[in-house]
C-alpha positions in Angstrom: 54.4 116.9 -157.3 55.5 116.4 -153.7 55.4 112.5 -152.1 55.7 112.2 -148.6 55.8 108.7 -146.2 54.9 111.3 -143.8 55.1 114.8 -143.1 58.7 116.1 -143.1 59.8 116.9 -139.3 63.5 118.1 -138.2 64.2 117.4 -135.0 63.6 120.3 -133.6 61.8 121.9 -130.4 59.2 124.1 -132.7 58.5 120.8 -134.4 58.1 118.4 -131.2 55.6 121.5 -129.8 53.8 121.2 -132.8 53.2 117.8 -132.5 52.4 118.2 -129.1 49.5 120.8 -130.2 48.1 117.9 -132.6 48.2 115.4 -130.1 46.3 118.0 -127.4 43.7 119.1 -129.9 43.0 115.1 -130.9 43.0 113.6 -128.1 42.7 116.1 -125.0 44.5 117.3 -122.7 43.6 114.9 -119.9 45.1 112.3 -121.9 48.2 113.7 -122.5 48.2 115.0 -118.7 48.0 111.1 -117.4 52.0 111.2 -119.6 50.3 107.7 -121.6 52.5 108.4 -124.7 56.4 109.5 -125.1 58.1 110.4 -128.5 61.8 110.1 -128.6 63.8 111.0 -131.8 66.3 108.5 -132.4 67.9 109.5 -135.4 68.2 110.6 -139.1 69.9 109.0 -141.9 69.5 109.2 -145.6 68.4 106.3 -147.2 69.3 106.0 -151.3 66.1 105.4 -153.4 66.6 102.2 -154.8 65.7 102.6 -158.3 67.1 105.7 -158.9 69.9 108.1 -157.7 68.2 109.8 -155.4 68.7 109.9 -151.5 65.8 110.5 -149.4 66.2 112.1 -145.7 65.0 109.5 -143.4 64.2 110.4 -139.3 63.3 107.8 -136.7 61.4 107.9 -133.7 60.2 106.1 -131.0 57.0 106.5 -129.7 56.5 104.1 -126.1 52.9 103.8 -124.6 53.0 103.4 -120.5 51.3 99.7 -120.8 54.9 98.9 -122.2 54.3 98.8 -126.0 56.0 100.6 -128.7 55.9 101.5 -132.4 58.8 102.9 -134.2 58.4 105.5 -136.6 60.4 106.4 -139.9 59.3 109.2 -141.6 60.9 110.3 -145.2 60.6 112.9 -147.0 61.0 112.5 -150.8 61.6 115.0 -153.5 58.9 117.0 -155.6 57.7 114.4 -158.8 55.4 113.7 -160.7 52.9 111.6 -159.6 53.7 108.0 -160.8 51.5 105.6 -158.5 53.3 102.5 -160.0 56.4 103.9 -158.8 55.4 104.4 -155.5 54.0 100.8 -155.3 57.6 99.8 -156.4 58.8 102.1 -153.8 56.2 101.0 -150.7 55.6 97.5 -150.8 56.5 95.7 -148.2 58.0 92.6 -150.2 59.5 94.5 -153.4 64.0 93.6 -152.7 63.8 97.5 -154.7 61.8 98.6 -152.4 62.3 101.5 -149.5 61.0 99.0 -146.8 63.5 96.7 -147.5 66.2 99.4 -147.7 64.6 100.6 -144.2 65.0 97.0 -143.0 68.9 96.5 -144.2 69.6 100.2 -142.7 68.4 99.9 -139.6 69.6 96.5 -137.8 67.2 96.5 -134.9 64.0 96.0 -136.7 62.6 92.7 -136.9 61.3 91.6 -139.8 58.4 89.9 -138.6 57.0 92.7 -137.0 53.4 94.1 -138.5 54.1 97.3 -140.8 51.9 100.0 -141.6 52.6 102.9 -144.0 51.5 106.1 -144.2 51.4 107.8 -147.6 51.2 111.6 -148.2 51.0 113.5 -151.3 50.7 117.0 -151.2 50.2 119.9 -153.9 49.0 123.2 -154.6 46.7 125.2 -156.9 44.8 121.6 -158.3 41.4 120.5 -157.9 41.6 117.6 -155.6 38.1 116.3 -156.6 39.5 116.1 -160.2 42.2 114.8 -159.5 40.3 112.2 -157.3 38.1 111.5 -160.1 40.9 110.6 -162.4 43.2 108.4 -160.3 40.5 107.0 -158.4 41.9 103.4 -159.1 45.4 104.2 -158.7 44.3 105.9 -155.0 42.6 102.3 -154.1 46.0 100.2 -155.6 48.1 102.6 -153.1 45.5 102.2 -150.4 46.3 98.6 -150.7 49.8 98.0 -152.1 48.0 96.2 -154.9 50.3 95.9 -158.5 48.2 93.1 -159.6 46.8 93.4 -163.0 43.3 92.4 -162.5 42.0 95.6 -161.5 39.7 95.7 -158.9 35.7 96.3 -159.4 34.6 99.3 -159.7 32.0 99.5 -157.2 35.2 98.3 -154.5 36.5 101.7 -155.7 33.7 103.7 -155.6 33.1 102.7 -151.8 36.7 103.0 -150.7 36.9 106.8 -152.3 33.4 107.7 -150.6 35.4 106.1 -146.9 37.1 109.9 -146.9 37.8 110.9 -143.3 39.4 114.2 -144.0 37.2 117.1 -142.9 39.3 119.5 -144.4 38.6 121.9 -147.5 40.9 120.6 -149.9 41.8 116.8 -148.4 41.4 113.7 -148.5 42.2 111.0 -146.2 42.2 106.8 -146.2 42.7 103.9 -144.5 42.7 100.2 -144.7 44.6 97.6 -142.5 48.0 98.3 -143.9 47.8 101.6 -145.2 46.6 105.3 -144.8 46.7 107.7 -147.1 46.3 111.2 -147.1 46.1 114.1 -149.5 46.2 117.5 -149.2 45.9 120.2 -151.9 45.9 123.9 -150.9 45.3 126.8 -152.6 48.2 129.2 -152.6 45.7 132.3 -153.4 43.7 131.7 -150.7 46.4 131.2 -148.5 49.0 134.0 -147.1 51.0 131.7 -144.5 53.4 128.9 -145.6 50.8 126.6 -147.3 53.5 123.5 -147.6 53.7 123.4 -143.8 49.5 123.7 -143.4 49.2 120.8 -145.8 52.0 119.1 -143.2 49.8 120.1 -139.9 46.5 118.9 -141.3 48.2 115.8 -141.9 49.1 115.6 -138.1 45.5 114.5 -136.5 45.5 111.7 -139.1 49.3 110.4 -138.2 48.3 110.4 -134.9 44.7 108.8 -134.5 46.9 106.1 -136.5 49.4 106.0 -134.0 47.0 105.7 -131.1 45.3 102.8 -133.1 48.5 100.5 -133.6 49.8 101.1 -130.4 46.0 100.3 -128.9 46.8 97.1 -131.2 49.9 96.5 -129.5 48.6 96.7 -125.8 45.8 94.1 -127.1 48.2 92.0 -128.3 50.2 91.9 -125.5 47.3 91.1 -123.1 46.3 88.3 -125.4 49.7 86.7 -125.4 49.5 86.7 -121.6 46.4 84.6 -121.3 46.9 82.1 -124.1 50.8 81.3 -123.3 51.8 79.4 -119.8 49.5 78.4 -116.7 49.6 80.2 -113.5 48.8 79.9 -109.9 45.9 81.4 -108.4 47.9 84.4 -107.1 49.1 84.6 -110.7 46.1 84.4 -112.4 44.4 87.1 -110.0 46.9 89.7 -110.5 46.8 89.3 -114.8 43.3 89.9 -114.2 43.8 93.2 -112.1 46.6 94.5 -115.1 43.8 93.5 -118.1 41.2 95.1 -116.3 43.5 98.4 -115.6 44.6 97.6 -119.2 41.6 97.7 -120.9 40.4 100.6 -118.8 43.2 102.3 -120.7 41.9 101.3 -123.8 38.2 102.9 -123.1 40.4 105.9 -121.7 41.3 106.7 -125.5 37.9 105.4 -127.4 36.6 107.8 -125.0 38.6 110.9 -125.7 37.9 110.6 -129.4 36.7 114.3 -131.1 34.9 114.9 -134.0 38.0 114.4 -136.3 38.7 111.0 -134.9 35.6 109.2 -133.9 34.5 108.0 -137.2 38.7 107.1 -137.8 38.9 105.1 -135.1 35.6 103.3 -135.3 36.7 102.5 -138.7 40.5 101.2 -137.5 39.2 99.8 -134.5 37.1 97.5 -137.4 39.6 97.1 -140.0 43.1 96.8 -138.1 41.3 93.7 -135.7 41.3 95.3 -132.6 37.4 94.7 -132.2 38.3 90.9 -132.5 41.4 91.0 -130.5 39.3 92.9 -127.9 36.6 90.2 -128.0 39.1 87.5 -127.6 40.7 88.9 -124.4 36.7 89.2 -122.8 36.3 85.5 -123.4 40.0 84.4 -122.4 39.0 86.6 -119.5 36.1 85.0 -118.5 38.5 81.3 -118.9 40.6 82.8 -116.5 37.8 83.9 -113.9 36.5 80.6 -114.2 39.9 79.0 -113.8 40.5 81.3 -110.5 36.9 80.3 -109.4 37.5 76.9 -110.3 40.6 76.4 -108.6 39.5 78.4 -105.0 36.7 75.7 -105.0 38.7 72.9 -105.8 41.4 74.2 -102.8 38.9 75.1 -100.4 37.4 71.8 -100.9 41.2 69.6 -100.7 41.5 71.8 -97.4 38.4 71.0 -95.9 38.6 67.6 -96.9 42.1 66.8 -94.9 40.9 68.7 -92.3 37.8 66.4 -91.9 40.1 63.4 -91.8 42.4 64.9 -89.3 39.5 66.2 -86.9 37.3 63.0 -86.9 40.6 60.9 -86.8 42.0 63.1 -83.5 38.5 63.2 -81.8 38.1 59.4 -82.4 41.4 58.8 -81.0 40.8 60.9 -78.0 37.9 59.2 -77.1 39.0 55.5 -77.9 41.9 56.6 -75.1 39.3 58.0 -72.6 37.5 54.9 -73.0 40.9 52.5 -73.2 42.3 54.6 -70.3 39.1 53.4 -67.4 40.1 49.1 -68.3 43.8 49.7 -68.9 44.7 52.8 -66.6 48.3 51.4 -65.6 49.1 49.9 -69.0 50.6 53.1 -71.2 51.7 51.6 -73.9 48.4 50.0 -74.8 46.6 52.6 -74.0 48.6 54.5 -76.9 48.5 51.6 -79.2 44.7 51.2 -79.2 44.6 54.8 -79.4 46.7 55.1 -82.4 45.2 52.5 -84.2 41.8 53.5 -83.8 43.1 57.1 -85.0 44.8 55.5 -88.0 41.4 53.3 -88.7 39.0 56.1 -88.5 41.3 58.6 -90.9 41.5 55.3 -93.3 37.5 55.0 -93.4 36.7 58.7 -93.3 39.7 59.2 -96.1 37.8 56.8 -98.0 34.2 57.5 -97.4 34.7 61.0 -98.6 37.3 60.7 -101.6 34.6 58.3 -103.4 32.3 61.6 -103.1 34.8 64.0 -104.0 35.8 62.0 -106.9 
């Protein structure tokens, strides 16, 4: 049986159109119009299987959102086996030293090891019943599903509702999710089929890969917002324009719940849920609303410091013009009186009005 990370892509034009396609039918061709997403290839490699011999073909990509996030992609393709799923959780968790994250990790220099992984799991075949097969490795689908080699199984009911969470419309599939992992399967028919059924099962796979995609890098772009508002202070200018880029931000966000189809719509309701995003989104509303207060808060407390020193310095000036008029009629050839009451009567009445209104402003 054939195990896949992902579908196996060269790096190719005919391959990069096809993904194309996928991306136009899932999420429309006003979205991908408005250029929001670019996939670079980077590279290819082969990475050696760590428990075994083998060597698996490994490709990179980059895929970059325009709100200045990005995901990197390795997709591998491994050889047609038997299906063993406590080799694959060997092979895919994240914290196995024999496992193919790790070898990712010590491959490729420029990944950090702190950032949030997600794999993507694909097993394809032909000619079997997939709701047999379903039926009879039910448990092992939910221990994939969740990198789980523990040996307290989990309850059968938690089974029964994670196999009935299928998103795959397709005759034939089967697709999962949870906040970690996706998996998908795909068994075809090779009577029923005249075209090159390995590379159907590889294009039905596409709308899942990249509902995912939009999901972690929606993630990404929350994140990012959410670091802005919770790290530093900032001036009212400051403050003002982060408002303006969350707002254009999260009108990005809607942008893509919006353009969800039939495929995707229950997929991402479901990610939106399990990956946090409906939290993270919540949180940026209400640090939002800290931040409109905080502009708010600060115009007032401005407008009220500049009104309040120009009070003092108006009442001061027209006191001290009238205290000269008034000096001016008894001492009209003395000057420097004239200037000295004038001055200190200035002084005296910015003093009391000073005073007088800091108390009520305090």
């Amino acid at each position: 049986m054939e195990e896949n990370d992902v579908t196996s892509l060269s790096f190719d034009q005919e391959r990069l159109n096809e993904l194309y396609n996928v991306e136009l039918h899932v999420l429309g061709e006003g979205f991908i119009k408005a250029d929001r997403l670019k996939r670079r290839p980077i590279s290819k490699f082969m990475l050696a299987a760590p428990d075994s011999n083998d060597s698996y073909s490994a490709e990179i990509y980059l895929v970059t959102h325009r709100e200045g996030v990005e995901i990197i992609e390795v997709w591998i393709e491994m050889p047609e086996q038997e299906f063993d799923p406590k080799r694959l959780l060997g092979l895919l968790k994240p914290d196995s030293e024999k496992g193919l994250i790790k070898e990712i990790q010590r491959s490729l220099a420029y990944l950090d090891d702190e950032q949030p992984l997600f794999t993507f799991i694909g097993i394809f075949e032909s000619d079997i019943n997939i709701d047999e097969f379903i039926n009879l490795h039910s448990a092992d689908i939910v221990n994939l599903l969740y990198l789980n080699s523990s040996l307290v199984p989990f309850k059968s009911s938690f089974v029964d509702s994670e196999i009935d969470r299928n998103f795959c419309i397709r005759e034939g599939g089967a697709s999962y999710m949870s906040g970690f992992t996706a998996l998908n399967i795909m068994f075809m028919n090779t009577k029923e089929n005249d075209s090159d059924y390995t590379q159907l099962q590889g294009r039905c796979a596409l709308p899942f890969i990249i509902t995912i995609e939009i999901l972690l890098l929606e993630r990404e772009i929350l994140r990012k917002y959410y670091r802005k508002l919770v790290t530093g202070s900032l001036s009212i200018n400051g403050l003002i324009g982060l408002k303006q880029e969350i707002l254009n931000g999260l009108e990005e966000y809607y942008g893509i719940i919006a353009k969800a189809t039939q495929f995707s719509e229950p997929l991402m309701e479901f990610g939106q849920r399990i990956l946090g995003i409906n939290d993270l989104y919540d949180s940026i509303i209400d640090r939002l609303d800290v931040v409109i207060f905080d502009i708010t808060t600060n115009y007032s407390r401005n407008s009220n410091t500049l009104s309040f020193w120009l009070t003092v310095l108006f009442g001061s000036l027209d006191t001290g013009l009238l205290t000269k008029s008034i000096v001016s009629i008894y001492y009209s050839h003395n000057i420097p009186t004239i200037i000295a009451w004038t001055a200190f009567v200035t002084v005296l009445t910015s003093l009391i009005i000073f005073a007088l209104l800091y108390r009520k402003i305090k």
